[in-house]
C-alpha positions in Angstrom: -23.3 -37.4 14.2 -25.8 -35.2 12.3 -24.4 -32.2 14.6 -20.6 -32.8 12.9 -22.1 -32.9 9.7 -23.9 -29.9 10.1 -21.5 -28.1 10.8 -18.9 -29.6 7.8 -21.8 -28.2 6.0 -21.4 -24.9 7.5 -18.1 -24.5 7.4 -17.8 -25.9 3.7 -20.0 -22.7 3.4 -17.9 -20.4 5.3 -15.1 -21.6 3.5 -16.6 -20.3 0.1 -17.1 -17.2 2.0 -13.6 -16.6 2.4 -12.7 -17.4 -0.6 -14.9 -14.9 -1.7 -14.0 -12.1 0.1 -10.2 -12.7 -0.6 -10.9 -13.2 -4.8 -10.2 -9.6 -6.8 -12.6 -7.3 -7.1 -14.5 -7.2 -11.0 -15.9 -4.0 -12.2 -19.8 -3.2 -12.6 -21.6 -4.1 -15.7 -18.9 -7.3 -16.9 -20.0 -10.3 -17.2 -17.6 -11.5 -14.5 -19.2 -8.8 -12.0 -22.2 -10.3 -12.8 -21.5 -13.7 -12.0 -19.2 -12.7 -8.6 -23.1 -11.4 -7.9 -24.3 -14.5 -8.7 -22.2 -16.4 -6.3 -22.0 -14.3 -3.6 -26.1 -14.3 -3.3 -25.8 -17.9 -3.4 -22.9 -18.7 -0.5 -25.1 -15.9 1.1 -28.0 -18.7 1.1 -26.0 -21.6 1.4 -24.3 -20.4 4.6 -28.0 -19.3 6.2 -29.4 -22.6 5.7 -26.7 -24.8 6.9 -26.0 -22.6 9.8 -30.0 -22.4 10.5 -30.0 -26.3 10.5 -26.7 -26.5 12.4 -28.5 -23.9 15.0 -31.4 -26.0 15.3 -29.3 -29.1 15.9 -27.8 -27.9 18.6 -31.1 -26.2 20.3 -32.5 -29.9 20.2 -29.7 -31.5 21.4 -29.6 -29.0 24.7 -26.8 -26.8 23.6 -28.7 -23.8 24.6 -30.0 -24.6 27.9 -27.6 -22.4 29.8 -29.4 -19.4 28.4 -32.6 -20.2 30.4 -34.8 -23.3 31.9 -38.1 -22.0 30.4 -38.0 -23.5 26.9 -39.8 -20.8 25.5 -37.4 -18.0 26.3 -34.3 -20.2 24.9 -35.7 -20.9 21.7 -36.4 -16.9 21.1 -32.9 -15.9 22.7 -31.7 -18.3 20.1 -33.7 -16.8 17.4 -32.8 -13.7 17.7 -29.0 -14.1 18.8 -28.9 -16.5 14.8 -30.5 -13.8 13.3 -28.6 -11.1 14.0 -25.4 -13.1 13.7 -26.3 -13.8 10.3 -27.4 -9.7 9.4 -24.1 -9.2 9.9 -22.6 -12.0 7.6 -24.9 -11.0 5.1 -24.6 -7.3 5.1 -20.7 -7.9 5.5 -20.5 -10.3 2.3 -22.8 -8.4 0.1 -20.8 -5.1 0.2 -17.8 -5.9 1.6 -16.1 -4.3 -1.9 -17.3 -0.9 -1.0 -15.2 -0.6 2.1 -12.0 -1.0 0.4 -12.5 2.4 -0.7 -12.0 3.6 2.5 -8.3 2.1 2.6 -6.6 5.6 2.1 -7.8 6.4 5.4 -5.5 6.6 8.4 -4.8 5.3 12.0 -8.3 4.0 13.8 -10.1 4.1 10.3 -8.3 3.0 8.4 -7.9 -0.3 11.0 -12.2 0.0 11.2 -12.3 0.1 7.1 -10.2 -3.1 7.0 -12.4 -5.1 9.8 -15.9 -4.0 7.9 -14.1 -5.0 4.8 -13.2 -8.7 6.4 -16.0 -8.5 8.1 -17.2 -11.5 6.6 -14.4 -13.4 7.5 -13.8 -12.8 11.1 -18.1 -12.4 11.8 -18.7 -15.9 11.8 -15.8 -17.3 14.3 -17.8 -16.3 16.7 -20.2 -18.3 16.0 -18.8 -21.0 14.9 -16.1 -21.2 17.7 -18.6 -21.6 20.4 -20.9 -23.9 17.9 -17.6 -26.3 17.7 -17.8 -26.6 21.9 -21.9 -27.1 22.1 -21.4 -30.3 19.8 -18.5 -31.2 22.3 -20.6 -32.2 25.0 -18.1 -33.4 27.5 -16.0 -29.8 27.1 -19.2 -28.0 27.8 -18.9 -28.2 31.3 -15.2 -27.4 31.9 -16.3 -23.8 30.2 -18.3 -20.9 32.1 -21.4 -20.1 29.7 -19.7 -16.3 29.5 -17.2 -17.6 27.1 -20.2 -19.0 24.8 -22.2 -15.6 25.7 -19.9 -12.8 24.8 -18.8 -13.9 21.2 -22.7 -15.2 20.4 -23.9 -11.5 21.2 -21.5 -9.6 20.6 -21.7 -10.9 17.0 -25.3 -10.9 17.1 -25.2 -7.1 18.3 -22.8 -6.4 15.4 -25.2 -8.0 12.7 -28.0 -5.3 14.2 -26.0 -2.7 14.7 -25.0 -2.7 10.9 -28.4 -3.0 10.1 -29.2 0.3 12.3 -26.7 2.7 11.8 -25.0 1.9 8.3 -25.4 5.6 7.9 -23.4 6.8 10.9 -20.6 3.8 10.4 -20.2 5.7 6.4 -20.0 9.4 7.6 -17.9 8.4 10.2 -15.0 7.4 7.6 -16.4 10.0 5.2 -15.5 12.4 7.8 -11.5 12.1 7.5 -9.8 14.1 4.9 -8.0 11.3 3.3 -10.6 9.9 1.9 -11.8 11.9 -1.3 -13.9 9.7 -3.5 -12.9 11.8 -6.8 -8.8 11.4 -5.4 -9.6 7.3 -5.1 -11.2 7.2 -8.5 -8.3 9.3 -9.9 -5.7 7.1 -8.7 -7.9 3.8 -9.3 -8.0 5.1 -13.0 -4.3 5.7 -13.2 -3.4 2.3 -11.9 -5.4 0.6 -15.0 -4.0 3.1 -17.4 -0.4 2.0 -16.3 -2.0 -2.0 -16.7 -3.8 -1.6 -19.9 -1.8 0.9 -21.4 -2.8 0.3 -24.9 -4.9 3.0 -27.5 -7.9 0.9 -27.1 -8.4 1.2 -23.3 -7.0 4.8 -23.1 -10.2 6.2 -25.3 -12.2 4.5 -22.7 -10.8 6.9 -20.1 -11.1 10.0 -22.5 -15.1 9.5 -22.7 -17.1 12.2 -20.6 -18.5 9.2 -17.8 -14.8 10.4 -16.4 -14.3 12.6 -14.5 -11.9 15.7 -15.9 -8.5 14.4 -14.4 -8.7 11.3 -15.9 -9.7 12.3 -19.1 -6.7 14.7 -19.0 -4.4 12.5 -18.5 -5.9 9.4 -21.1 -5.4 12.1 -23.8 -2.3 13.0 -22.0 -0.8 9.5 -22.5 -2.2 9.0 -25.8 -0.9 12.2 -27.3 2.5 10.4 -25.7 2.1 7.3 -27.8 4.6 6.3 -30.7 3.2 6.3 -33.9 0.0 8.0 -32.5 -1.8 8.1 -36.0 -1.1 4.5 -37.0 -3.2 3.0 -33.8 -5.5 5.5 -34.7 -6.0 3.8 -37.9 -5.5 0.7 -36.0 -8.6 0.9 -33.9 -10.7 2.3 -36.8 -9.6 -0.3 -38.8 -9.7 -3.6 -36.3 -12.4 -2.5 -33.3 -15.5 -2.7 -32.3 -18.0 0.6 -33.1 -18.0 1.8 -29.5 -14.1 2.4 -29.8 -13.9 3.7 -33.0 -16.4 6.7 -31.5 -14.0 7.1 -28.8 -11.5 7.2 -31.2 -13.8 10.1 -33.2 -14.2 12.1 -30.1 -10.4 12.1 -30.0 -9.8 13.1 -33.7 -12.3 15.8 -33.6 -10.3 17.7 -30.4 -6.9 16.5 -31.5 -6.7 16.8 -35.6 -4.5 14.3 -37.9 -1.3 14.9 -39.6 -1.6 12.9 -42.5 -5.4 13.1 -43.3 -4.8 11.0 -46.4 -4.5 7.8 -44.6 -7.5 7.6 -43.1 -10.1 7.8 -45.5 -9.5 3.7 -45.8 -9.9 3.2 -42.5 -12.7 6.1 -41.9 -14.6 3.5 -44.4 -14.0 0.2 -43.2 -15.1 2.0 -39.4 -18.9 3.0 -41.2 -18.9 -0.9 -41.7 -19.1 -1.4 -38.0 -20.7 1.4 -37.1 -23.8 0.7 -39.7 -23.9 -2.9 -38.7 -24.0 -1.7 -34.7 -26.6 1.1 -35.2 -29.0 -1.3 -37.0 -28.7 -3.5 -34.0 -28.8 -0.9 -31.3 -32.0 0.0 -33.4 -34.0 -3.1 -33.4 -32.7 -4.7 -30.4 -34.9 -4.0 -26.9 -31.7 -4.7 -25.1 -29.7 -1.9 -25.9 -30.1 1.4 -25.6 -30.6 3.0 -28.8 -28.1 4.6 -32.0 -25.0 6.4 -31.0 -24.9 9.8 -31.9 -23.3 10.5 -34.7 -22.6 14.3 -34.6 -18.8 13.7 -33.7 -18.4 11.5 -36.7 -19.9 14.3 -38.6 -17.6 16.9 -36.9 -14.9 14.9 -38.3 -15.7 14.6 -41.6 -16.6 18.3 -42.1 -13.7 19.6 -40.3 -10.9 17.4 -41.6 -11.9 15.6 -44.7 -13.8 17.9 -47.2 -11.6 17.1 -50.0 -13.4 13.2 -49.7 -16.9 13.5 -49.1 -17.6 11.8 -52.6 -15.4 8.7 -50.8 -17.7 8.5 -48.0 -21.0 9.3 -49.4 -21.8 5.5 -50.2 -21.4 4.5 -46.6 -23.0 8.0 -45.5 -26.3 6.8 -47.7 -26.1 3.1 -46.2 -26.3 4.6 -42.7 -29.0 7.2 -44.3 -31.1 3.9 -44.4 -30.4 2.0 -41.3 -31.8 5.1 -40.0 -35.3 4.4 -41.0 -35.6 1.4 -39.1 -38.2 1.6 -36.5 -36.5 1.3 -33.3 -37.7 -1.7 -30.9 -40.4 -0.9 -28.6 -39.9 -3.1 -25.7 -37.0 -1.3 -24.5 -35.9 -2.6 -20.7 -35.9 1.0 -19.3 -38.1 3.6 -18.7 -37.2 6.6 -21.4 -35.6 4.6 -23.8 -37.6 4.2 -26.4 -37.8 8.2 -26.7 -34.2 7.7 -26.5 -33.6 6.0 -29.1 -36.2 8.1 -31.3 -34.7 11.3 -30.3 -31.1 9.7 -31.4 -32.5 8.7 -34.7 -34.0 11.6 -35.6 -31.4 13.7 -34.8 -28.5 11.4 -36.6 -31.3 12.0 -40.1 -31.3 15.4 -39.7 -27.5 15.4 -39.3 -27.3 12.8 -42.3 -29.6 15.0 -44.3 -27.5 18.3 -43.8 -24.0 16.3 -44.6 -25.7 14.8 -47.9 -27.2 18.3 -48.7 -23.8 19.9 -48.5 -21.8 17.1 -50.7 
């Protein structure tokens, strides 16, 4: 009895496995990425402890006494044939996102991108397949042990071999034309645009982390847009300080219309961005001040006529500037960062004040 629930256990597990591999992909850096992480790294465990217990189960119970009559030799046969079984499921599970890149290949590739990408999935069957007979004592004898050998190391082999040579398995689908890692990013990137087709989500494509086709065509969309200068003032009026400097770096290349109705907005935006620049000041967990030469750009360029407007926020952020930044930053560099920022937004404050 302790054999079936063994293996309930370690099938609940591969379950959750499946279910992993089949759920959407999140992006790096959300908090839903983070927590996928989180989940695969504990399946990951779940499934190499109830499968280690269902292993040694079975080994007790004489499951493995085909392999060999010296005790010794079975029990190391059966170490190493587990272990590399569950290389594989590991190594399969943890990146089994980064082959889906590989789906714009063709023909024998293209079939080897979708088995490394499912590897997960299909990996364990052949594990668990002949597990299911061992724990079937009186079917054990109506099978040749070469139907329990094959699947057990060819599986086992697999685990290794992924282990040994993940460098030749990625050059060799690297090697096909189709698959162009800028071309998969481009079209990635123009799927979301057509999703999330909004201002907001454009700037994110314009900013220079891009590459130079997509931010060509996010500012080729967004010059498209209805009423472009209204969601301008939109976003500078209603989000968050890392848009609204998206929003700058567009203004600066792309100049307004109708100047006038910005200087509102232009306002209310120094309200966020003071009350974000304190915090990326004094808090070790991000990493330092934007730069505020674009905003600066923008003000000098298209709004002379109203310095005298936004000299009250211009001093406010004149003094969030003198803030020590936070030592304890969480990466090496930051803190010079940050200090290099700062001093380079006072010297850029200090010109702008010196000239209105």
């Amino acid at each position: 009895m302790l054999g079936y629930f063994l293996y309930g256990l370690t099938l609940i597990a591969y379950i959750l496995i499946i279910i992993t591999v089949l759920q959407p992909h999140h992006s790096g850096g959300s908090d839903a990425a983070y927590g996928a992480a989180m989940s695969i790294l504990f399946i990951t465990g779940a499934f190499i402890l109830t499968s280690l217990l269902l292993t040694v189960n079975i080994t007790m119970q004489g499951g493995f006494n085909w392999i060999s009559d010296s005790l010794l030799k079975r029990n190391i046969t059966v170490a190493i044939l587990w272990f590399g079984i569950i290389l594989g499921v590991s190594v399969f599970l943890l990146h089994h996102t980064a082959f889906h890149r590989y789906y714009q290949l063709t023909g024998f590739a293209r079939f080897l991108s979708y088995m490394l990408s499912y590897g997960a999935i299909w990996l364990p069957l052949l594990m668990l397949v002949p597990y299911y007979l061992f724990l079937k004592n009186d079917w054990t004898p109506s099978f040749t042990p070469t139907l329990f050998k094959i699947p057990l190391v060819m599986a086992s082999l697999i685990g290794f071999s992924l282990v040994i040579t993940p460098k030749i398995i990625s050059n060799y689908l690297r090697s096909f034309r189709a698959f162009d890692k800028s071309e998969l990013d481009f079209k990635d990137a123009m799927e979301r645009m057509k999703k999330y087709s909004d201002l907001s989500s454009l700037l994110y494509y314009t900013s220079t982390s891009n590459e130079e086709l997509v931010r060509n065509a996010a500012t080729t969309k967004i010059k498209a847009i209805n009423n472009l200068e209204a969601e301008l003032i939109k976003v500078l009026e209603q989000r968050g300080a890392f848009t609204c400097m998206k929003a700058y770096e567009f203004i600066v290349a792309n100049k307004v219309q109708h100047p006038e109705l910005f200087i509102a907005p232009i306002i209310k935006s120094f309200d966020k961005l003071i009350t974000e620049t304190h915090e990326d000041i004094v808090n070790p967990y991000k990493g330092g001040p934007y730069d505020m030469e674009v905003v600066f750009l923008v003000l000098d360029e298209q709004f002379k006529d109203s310095a005298a407007k936004f000299k009250p926020s211009i001093l406010k952020l004149q003094e969030v500037m003198k803030t020590p930044p936070a030592r304890s930053r969480q990466q090496p560099g930051e803190l010079e960062q940050a200090k290099e920022t700062i001093n380079k937004n006072k010297a850029r404050i200090k010109l702008w004040l010196d000239m209105h």
